[in-house]
Each structure stands twice: as C-alpha cells, then as structure tokens.
N, C-alpha and C positions, 0 to 999 in steps of 0.2 A: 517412664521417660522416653524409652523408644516411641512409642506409639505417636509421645508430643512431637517426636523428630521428623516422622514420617508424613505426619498433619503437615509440618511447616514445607516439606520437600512435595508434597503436592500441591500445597497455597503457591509455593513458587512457580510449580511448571503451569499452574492454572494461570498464573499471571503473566507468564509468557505467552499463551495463546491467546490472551486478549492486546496485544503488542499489533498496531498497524504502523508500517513505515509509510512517509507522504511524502514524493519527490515533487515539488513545489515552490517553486521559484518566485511566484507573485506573493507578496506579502499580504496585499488585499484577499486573496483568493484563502492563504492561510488565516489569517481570522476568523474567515467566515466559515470554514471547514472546522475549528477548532469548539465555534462557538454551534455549528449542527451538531454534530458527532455527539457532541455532550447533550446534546438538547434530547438526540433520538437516541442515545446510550452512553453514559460518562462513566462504565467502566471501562472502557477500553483506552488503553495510554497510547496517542500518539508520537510520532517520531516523524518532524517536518527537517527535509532536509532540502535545501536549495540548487543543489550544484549535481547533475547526472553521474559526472565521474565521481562524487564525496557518497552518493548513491550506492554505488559497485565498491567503495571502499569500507561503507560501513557495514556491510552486508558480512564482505569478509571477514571480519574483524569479529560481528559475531562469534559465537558458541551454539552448536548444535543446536543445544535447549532452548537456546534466548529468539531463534529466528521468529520473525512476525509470524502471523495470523493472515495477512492480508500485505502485498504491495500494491501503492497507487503510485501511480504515476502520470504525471504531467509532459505530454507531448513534446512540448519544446521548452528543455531547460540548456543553462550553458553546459559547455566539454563534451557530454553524450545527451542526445535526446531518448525519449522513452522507445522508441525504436533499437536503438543500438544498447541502452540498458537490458532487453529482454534479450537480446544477441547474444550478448554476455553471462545471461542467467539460464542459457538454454540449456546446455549440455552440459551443466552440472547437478550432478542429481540433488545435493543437497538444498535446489531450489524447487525441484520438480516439483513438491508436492505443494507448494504456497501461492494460492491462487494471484495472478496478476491483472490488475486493469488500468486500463489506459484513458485518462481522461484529456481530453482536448477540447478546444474551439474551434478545432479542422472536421469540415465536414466531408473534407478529401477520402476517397472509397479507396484511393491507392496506399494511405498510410495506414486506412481501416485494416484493409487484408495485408499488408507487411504486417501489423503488429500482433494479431490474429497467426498466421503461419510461424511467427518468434516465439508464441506460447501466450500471449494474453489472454484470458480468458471472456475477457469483454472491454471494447474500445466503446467508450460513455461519452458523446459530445456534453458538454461543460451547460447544463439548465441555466437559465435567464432569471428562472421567477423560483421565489423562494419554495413553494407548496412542491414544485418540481425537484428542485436540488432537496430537500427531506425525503420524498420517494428514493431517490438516487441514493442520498446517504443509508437509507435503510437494505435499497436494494444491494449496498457494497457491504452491510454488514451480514448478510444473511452469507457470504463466502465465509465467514467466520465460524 
C-alpha cells in the first residue's frame, strides 16, 4: 500500500508540471490556442486567464507543487500588461525557475527588450497562418 501511495504522489506532481497558465484576454485567440495545444499535445492542462492582475493573483494563490510548467502571456491584457506581469514575477524566486514568454501582435523592438530585461524568456509576435502558430505552439512546448 505504500508503494500505491507514492505512485499516486508522483502522478500528482507529474501532473503539475504539465500545468501551462495562458494570460489571454481575446476569446478568439483562446479557442484557437486551446484547440493547437491539444492538437500538438493534449496532455498538458491549460489555465486561460483574462485579466493581467487575476494573472499575479492566481499565481499567488498557488502551492509550491501546483506552479505551471510554462507562463504565456499576452502583451496587452487589462489592470497589468505582460510587461508589468514579469515586473512583478521578477524578484521572486518562487517564479525564477518557470520559463516565461511573451506573445504579442507588437512588433515594437522597445517592448521586445523591456520584456526580455523583466525575465521573459522569449517575446513570440502572434503567427497569421496556421502551419506557423503549430511551430510556435510546439516551439512553447519544448520549455516544458
């Protein structure tokens, strides 16, 4: 019976690290993310959240164990953009080790390197054509 105990407390934390949180405000954009992601890996559980600051709130709220695998973020949500989101995950260590990336439709070089010097680990302008966004979806799973 131990043994079954320790099986299920590994299936747990294993299923933690397939946890991505998605801060994503366009509805549109979340479908279609929802409907990649699964297409190029559907085990990994999403978590779309809309709002920058519900963002930084749910993060807290977490448990050591439970933190994602991966944050994405979307450049301009309301309360905090994904700039001022990485502001706030910088200097805590309990985020340092969770790769972040920035996805936008700003092809602006000034918000590229703010969000780059905050700790992102890569700023993705937002693919048009689908063959492109599946590259991107895969290239975001491989931080995982």
């Amino acid at each position: 019976m131990p043994y079954h105990q320790n099986e299920k407390k590994i299936i747990s934390q294993s299923s933690a690290s397939k946890f991505i949180l998605l801060g994503e405000d366009d509805l549109d954009d979340e479908e279609l993310l929802k409907e990649l992601f699964s297409s190029v890996d559907n085990s990994f559980l999403l978590k779309f959240i809309n709002n920058g600051r519900q963002v930084v709130d749910y993060l807290i709220r977490l448990g050591d164990n439970h933190l994602p695998c991966l944050i994405i973020l979307d450049y301009n949500m309301p309360e905090l953009n994904g700039a001022e989101i990485l502001k706030e995950l910088k200097n805590q260590p309990r985020y340092m080790g969770i790769p972040k990336i920035i996805w936008s439709t700003s092809h602006t070089e000034a918000y590229r390197k703010k969000c780059l010097e905050l700790g992102a680990d890569e700023y993705i302008i937002k693919p048009s054509k689908v063959n492109a966004l599946v590259e991107t979806i895969q290239h975001m799973l491989s931080f995982c």
